[in-house]
C-alpha positions in Angstrom: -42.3 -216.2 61.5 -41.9 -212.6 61.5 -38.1 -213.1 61.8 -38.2 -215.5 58.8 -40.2 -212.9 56.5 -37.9 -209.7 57.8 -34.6 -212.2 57.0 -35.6 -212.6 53.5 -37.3 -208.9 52.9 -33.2 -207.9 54.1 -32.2 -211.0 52.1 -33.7 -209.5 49.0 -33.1 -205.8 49.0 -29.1 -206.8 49.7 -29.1 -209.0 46.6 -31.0 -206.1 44.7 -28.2 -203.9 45.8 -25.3 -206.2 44.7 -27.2 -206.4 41.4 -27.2 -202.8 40.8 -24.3 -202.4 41.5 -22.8 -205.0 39.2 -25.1 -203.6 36.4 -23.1 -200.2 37.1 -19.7 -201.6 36.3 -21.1 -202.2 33.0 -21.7 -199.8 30.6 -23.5 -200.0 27.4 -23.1 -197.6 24.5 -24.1 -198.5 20.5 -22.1 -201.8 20.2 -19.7 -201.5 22.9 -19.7 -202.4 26.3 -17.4 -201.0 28.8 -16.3 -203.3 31.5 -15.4 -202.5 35.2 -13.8 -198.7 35.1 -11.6 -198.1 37.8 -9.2 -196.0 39.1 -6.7 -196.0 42.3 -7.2 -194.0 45.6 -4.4 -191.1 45.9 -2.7 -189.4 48.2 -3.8 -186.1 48.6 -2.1 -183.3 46.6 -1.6 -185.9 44.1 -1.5 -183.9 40.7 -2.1 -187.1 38.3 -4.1 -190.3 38.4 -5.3 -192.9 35.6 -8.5 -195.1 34.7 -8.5 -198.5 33.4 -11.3 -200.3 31.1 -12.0 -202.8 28.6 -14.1 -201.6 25.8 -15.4 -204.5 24.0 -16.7 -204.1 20.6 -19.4 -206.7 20.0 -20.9 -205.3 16.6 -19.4 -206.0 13.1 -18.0 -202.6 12.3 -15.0 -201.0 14.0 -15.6 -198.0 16.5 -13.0 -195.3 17.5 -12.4 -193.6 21.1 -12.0 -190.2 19.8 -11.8 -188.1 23.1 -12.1 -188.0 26.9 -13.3 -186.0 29.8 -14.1 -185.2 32.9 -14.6 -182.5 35.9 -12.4 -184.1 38.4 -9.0 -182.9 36.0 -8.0 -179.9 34.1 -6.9 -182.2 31.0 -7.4 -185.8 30.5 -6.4 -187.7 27.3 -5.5 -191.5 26.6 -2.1 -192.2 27.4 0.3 -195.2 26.8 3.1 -196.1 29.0 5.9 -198.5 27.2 9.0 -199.3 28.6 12.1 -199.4 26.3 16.1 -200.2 27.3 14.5 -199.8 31.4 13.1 -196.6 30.3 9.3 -196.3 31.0 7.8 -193.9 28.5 4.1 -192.6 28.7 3.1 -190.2 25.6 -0.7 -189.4 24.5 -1.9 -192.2 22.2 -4.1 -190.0 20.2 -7.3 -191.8 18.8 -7.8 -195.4 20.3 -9.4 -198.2 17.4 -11.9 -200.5 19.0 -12.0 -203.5 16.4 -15.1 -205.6 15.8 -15.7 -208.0 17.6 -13.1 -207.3 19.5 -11.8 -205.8 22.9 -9.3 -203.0 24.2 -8.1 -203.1 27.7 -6.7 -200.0 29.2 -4.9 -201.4 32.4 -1.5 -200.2 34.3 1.7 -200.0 32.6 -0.3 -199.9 29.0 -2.8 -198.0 27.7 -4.9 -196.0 30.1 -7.1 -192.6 30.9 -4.6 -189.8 31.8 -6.4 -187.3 34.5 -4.0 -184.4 34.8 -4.4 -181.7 37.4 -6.4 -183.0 39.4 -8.9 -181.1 41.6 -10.3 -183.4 43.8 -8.3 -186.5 46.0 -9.2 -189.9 45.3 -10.3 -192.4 48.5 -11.0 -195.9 48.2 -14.7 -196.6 47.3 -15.7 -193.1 46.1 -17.0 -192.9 42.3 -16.4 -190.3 39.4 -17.8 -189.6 35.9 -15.2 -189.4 32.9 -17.1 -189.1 29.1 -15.4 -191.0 26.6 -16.3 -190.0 22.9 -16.6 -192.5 20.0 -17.1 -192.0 15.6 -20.0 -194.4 15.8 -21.3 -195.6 19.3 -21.8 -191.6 20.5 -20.7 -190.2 24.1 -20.9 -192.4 26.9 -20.5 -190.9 30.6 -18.7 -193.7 32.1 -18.8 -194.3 35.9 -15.6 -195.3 37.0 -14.8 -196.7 41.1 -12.0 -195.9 42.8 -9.6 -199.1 44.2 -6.9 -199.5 46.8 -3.8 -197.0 45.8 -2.1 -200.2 44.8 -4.9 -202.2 43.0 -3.3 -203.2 39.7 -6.9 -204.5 38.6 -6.2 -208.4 39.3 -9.9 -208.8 40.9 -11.5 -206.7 38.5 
């Protein structure tokens, strides 16, 4: 019987755990809601990397991203990467508009988080802060796990 009751005391705190941790790859902040940030393990020495997240607007009124930050890079702005005639492109894409009602999914070879210069390497399963900025939701410091150095964010 002890068995039993130790089984589902471990039973319990595990599915506690899976919760929390679920509830941290969603972020809330005014009317948006930012869905599973992520960004890919590095090589070390690596002087770039990139985060990718939805932002879903669920209010009535549009919303802005009108900067980004974080410690782990000496610059980090929104980027998109294009590709015209086989020529990728990636240039900053200034301020981001989150419609109502609507969603914005920064994911590879689109639009995405640019960390420049970074100061710190990257490994699979470790987690980092970057604060995104909006005109009406406020400043949101988003938590953001680091995937496989070639996750492209399929099982995200």
């Amino acid at each position: 019987m002890k068995r039993l009751a130790a089984f589902f005391v471990a039973l319990s705190l595990s599915l506690m755990a899976l919760g929390s941790l679920a509830a941290a790859h969603e972020q809330k902040v005014g009317d948006l809601v930012l869905h599973h940030a992520w960004s890919r393990a590095n090589p070390a020495g690596a002087k770039s990397g990139a985060v990718f997240v939805t932002i879903e607007n669920t209010g009535d009124t549009p919303d802005q991203l009108l900067s980004v930050a974080s410690d782990v890079a000496a610059m980090t702005e929104v980027h998109e990467m294009s590709m015209a005639n086989d020529i990728m492109t990636m240039k900053p894409a200034g301020i981001l508009d989150i419609p109502a009602h609507g969603k914005v999914e920064l994911k590879p070879h689109g639009l995405h988080i640019m960390l420049m210069g970074l100061k710190q390497r990257f490994a699979e399963g470790d987690t980092f802060a970057v604060t995104l900025t909006f005109a009406k939701a406020g400043t949101v410091v988003l938590q953001v796990v680091v995937d496989k150095v070639d996750a492209m964010g399929a099982h995200h």
